[in-house]
C-alpha positions as CSV (number, residue, x, y, z in Angstrom):
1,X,4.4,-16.6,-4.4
2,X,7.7,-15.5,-5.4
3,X,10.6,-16.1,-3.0
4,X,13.8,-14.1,-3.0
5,X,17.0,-15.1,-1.0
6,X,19.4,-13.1,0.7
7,X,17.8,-9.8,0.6
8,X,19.8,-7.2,2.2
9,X,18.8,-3.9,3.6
10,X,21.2,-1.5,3.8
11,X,21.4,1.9,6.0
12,X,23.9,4.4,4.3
13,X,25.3,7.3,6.7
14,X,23.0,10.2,5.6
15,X,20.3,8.2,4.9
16,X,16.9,9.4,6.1
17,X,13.9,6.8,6.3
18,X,10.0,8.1,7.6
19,X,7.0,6.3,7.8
20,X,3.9,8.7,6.7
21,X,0.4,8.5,8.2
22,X,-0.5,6.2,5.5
23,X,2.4,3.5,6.6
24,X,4.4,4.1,3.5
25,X,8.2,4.4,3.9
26,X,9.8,7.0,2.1
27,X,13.4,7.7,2.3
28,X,15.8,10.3,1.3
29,X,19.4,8.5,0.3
30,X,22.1,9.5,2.1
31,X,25.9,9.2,0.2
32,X,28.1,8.0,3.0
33,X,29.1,4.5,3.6
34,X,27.0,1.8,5.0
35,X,26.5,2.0,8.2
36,X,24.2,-0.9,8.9
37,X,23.4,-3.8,7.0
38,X,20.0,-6.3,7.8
39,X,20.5,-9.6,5.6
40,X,17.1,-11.4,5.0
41,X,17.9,-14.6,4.4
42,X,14.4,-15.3,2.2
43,X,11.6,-12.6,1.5
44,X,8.3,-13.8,-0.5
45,X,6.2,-11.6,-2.2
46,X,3.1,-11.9,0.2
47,X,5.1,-10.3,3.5
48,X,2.5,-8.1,4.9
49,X,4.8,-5.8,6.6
50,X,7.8,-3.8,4.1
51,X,10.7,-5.1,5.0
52,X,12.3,-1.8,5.0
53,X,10.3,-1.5,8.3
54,X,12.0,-4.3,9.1
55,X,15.5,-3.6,8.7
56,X,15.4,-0.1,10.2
57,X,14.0,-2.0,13.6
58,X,17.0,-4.0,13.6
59,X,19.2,-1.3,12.8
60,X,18.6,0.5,15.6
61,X,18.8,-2.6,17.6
62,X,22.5,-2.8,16.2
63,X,23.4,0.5,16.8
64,X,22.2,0.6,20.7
65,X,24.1,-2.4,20.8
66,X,27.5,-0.8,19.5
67,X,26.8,1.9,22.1
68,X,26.9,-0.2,25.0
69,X,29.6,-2.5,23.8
70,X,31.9,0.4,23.7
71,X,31.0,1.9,26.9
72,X,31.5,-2.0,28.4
73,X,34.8,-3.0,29.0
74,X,35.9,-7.0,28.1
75,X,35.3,-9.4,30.7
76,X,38.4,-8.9,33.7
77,X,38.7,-8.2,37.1
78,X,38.9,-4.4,36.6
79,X,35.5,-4.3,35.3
80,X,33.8,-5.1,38.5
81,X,35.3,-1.3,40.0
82,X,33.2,0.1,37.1
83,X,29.6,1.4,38.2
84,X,26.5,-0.1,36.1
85,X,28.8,-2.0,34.0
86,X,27.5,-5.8,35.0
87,X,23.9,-4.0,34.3
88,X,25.1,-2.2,31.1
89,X,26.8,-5.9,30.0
90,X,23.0,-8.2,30.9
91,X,21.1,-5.3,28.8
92,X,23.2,-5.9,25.7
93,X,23.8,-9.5,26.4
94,X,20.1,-9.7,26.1
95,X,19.1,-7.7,23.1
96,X,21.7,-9.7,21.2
97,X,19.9,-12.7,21.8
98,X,16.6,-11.1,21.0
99,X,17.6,-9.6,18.1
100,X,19.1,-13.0,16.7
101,X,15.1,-14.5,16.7
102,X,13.6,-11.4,15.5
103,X,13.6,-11.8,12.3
104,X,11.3,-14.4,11.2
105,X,12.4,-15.3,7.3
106,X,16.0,-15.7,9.5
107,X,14.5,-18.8,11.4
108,X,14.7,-22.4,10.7
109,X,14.2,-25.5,12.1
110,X,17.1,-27.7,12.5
111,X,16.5,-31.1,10.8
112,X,18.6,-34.2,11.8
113,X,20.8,-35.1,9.1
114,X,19.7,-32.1,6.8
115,X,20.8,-28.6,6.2
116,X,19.5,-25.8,7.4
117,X,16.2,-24.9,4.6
118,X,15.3,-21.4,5.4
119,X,13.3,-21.3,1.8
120,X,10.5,-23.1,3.1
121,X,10.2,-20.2,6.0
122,X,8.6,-22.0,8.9
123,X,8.6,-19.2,11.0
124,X,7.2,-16.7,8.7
125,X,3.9,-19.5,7.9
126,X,3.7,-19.7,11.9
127,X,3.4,-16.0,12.0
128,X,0.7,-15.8,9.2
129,X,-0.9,-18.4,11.2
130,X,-1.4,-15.9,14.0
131,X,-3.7,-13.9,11.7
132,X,-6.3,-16.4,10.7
133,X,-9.7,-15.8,11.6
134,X,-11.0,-16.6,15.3
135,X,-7.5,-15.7,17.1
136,X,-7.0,-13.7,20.2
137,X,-3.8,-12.6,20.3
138,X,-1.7,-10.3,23.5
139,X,-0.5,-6.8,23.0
140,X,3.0,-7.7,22.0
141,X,2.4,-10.5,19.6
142,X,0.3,-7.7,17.6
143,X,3.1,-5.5,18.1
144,X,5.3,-7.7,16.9
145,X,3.2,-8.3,13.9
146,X,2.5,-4.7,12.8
147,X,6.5,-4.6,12.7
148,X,7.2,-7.9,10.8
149,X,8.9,-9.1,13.6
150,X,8.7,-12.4,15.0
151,X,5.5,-12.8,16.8
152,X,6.4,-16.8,17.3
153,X,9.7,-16.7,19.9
154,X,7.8,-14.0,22.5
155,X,7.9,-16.4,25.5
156,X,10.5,-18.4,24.2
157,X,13.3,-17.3,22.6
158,X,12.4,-13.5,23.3
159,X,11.3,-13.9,26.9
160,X,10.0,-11.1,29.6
161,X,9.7,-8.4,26.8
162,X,8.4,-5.5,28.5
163,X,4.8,-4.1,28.0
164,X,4.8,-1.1,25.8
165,X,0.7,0.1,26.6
166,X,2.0,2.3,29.3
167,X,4.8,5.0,29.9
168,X,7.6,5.2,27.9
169,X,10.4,2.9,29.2
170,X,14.1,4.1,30.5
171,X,15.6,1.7,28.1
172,X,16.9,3.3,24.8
173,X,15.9,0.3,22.8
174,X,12.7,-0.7,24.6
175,X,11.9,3.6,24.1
176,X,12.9,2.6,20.4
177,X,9.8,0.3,20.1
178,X,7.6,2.2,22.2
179,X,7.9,5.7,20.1
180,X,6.8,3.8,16.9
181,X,4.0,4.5,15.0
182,X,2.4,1.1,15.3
183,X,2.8,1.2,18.9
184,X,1.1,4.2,19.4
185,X,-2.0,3.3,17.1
186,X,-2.2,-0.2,19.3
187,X,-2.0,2.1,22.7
188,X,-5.1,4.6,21.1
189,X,-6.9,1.4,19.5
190,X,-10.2,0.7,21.1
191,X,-9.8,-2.5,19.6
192,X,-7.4,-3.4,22.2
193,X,-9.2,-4.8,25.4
194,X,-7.7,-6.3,28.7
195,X,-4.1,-6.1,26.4
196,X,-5.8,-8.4,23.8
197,X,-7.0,-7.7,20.7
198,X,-8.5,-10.6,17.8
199,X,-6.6,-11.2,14.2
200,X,-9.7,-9.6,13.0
201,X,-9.3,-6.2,14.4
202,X,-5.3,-6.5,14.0
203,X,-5.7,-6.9,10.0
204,X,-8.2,-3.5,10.3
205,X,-6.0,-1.8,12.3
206,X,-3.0,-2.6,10.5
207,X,-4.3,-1.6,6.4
208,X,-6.4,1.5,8.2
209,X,-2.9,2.9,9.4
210,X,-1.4,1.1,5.8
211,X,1.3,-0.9,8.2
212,X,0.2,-4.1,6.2
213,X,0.5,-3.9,2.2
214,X,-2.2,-4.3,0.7
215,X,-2.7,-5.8,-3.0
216,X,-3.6,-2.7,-5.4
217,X,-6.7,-2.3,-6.6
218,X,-7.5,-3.8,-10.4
219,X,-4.8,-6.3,-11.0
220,X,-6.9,-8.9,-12.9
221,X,-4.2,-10.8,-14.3
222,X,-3.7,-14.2,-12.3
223,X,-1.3,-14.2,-9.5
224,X,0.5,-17.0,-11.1
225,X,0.6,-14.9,-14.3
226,X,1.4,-11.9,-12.5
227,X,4.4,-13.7,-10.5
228,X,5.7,-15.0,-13.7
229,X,5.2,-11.9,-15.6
230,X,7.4,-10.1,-12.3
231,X,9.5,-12.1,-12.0
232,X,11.0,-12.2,-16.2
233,X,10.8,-8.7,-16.4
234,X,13.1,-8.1,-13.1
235,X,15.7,-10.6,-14.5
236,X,15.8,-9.2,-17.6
237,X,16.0,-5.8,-15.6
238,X,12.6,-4.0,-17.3
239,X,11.4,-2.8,-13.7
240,X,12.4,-2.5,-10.0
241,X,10.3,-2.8,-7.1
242,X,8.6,-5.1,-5.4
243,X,5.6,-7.1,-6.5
244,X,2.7,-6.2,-4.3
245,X,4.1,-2.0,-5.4
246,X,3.7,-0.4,-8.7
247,X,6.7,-1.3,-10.7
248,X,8.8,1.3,-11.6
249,X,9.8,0.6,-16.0
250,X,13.4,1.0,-16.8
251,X,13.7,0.8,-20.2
252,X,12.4,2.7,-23.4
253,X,8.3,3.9,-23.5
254,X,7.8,2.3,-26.5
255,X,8.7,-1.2,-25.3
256,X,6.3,-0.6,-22.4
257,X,3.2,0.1,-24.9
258,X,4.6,-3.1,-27.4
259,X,4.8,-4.9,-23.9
260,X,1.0,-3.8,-23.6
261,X,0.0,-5.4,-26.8
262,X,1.4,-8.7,-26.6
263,X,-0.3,-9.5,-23.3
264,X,-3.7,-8.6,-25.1
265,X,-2.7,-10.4,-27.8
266,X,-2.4,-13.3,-25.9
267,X,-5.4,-12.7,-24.0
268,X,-3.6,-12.1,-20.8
269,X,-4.7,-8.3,-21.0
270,X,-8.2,-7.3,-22.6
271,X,-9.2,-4.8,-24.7
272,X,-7.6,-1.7,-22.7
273,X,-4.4,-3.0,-22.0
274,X,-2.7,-0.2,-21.9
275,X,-4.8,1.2,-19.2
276,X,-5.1,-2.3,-17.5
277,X,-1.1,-2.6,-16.9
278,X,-0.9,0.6,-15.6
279,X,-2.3,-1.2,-12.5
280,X,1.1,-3.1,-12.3
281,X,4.0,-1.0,-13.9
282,X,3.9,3.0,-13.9
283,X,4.0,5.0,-17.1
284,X,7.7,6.3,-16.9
285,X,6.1,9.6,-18.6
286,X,2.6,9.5,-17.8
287,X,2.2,13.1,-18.4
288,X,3.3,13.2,-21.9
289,X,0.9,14.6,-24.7
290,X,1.3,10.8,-26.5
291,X,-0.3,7.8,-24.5
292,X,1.0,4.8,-24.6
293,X,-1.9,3.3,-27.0
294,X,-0.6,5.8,-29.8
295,X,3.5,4.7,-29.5
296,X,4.6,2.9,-32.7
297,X,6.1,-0.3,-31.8
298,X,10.6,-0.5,-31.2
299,X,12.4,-1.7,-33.9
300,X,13.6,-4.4,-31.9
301,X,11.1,-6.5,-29.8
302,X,12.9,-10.0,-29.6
303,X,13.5,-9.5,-25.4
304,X,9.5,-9.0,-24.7
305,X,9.0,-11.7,-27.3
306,X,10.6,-13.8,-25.4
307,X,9.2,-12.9,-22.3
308,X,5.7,-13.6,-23.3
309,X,6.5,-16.7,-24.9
310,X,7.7,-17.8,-21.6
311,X,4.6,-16.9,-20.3
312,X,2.5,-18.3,-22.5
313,X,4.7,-21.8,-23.8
């Protein structure tokens, strides 16, 4: 498991993000300034739920937030003449308590004597716990799960969140959660009984609708190789993306098929390796007349080289 810190997601003005049937973001960029920014302080390569998910949740969070706060004046003795505004004030005083313990990768425990260690993401391990076998978990926990939130602080931290099975709520934020997609396949789910539903049924709900990644099919190479392999190539800026996603090749064709050939070589592909690491990065030209099989090696091969030595030393 590969973990990344201080992951920002960033919403640019113009930016348009949907999630399809499937559960796959796509988004058309916008070219105005940022208009919100989500920093994850750690993100590992096993999160279940796209952080992209993540961040727009939160944005929207923010951005109900800077409503209110504009429309609430400062704390002074004319604001008690103003109608709804000790209401309008408790609303936003408690999302922005929520919203600090929804993330779960920004959650630590506080050690005596120690600093603050988000990398070993307590919170996010307490989540996964929540969908080991044999657990029966309440509606909001497995909303909270499908949206990467964090399941852990409902009760605690995140107390008297409102049901979201029925009616749409009055609340812009609380309408926010209850229009999502997720939400609305947990309402419709016959799964869900007495507001309960088990891990089991949560995990088949969630990769039917695709609202939890799922590994692609016929990656054979280790995971530890596979991380390692990653994880050189996006230093050395070869791909983008993320690791449980295709990866996207940046750099010339023909050092994508003399990539191919030194993983066989080295018996980390087999005998159709061309074919087999197409399961991990995508062919930047894959309808070209030439396959990769039938490119002549680049004249200059030292950075994959050295990339596979470091795999295999």
């Amino acid at each position: 498991m590969i973990i990344k810190e201080n992951v920002a997601f960033a919403l640019v003005e113009g930016d348009s993000y949907t999630l399809t049937h499937k559960g796959k973001i796509t988004q058309k960029k916008g070219k105005g300034h940022i208009t919100c920014e989500v920093v994850f302080r750690t993100l590992n390569t096993d999160r279940k739920v796209n952080y992209n998910t993540t961040g727009l949740i939160i944005c929207e969070i923010k951005r109900w937030i800077k409503i209110y706060t504009k429309d609430v004046p400062p704390d002074t003795e004319k604001t008690t003449y103003l109608p709804n505004s000790k209401k309008a004030k408790e609303y936003i005083d408690k999302w922005i308590h929520w919203e600090s313990a929804l993330i779960p990768e920004n959650s630590a425990i506080n050690e005596i004597g120690f600093a603050v260690d988000f990398t070993k993401q307590h919170f996010v391990r307490l989540n996964d716990k929540l969908l080991e076998p044999n657990k029966l978990l309440s509606y909001n926990q497995a909303l909270f799960l499908l949206l990467g939130l964090n399941a852990i602080e409902l009760g605690k931290q995140i107390r008297n969140f409102p049901l979201l099975d029925g009616d749409k709520p009055n609340e812009p934020i609380e309408g926010f959660f209850w229009e999502t997609l997720q939400n609305h396949a947990l309402k419709s789910s016959p799964f869900v009984v007495n507001g309960k539903i088990t891990s089991e049924d949560l995990i088949t709900l969630a990769e039917t609708n695709g609202f939890f990644r799922k590994p692609l099919q016929n990656r054979n190479i280790p995971k530890d190789a596979a991380e390692k392999l990653y994880k050189a190539l996006l230093d050395r800026r070869f791909i983008t993306g993320e690791f449980n996603d295709l990866w996207k090749w940046a750099e010339a064709r023909n050092q994508l098929a003399y990539l191919a050939k030194k993983l066989k070589q080295k018996r980390i592909l087999g005998g159709e390796c061309h074919k087999e690491l197409s399961y991990y990065i995508q062919d930047p030209k894959p309808h070209t007349k030439k396959p990769l099989k039938n490119i002549k090696d680049p004249a200059n091969t030292s950075a994959i080289d050295t990339i596979v030595v470091k795999l295999t030393g």
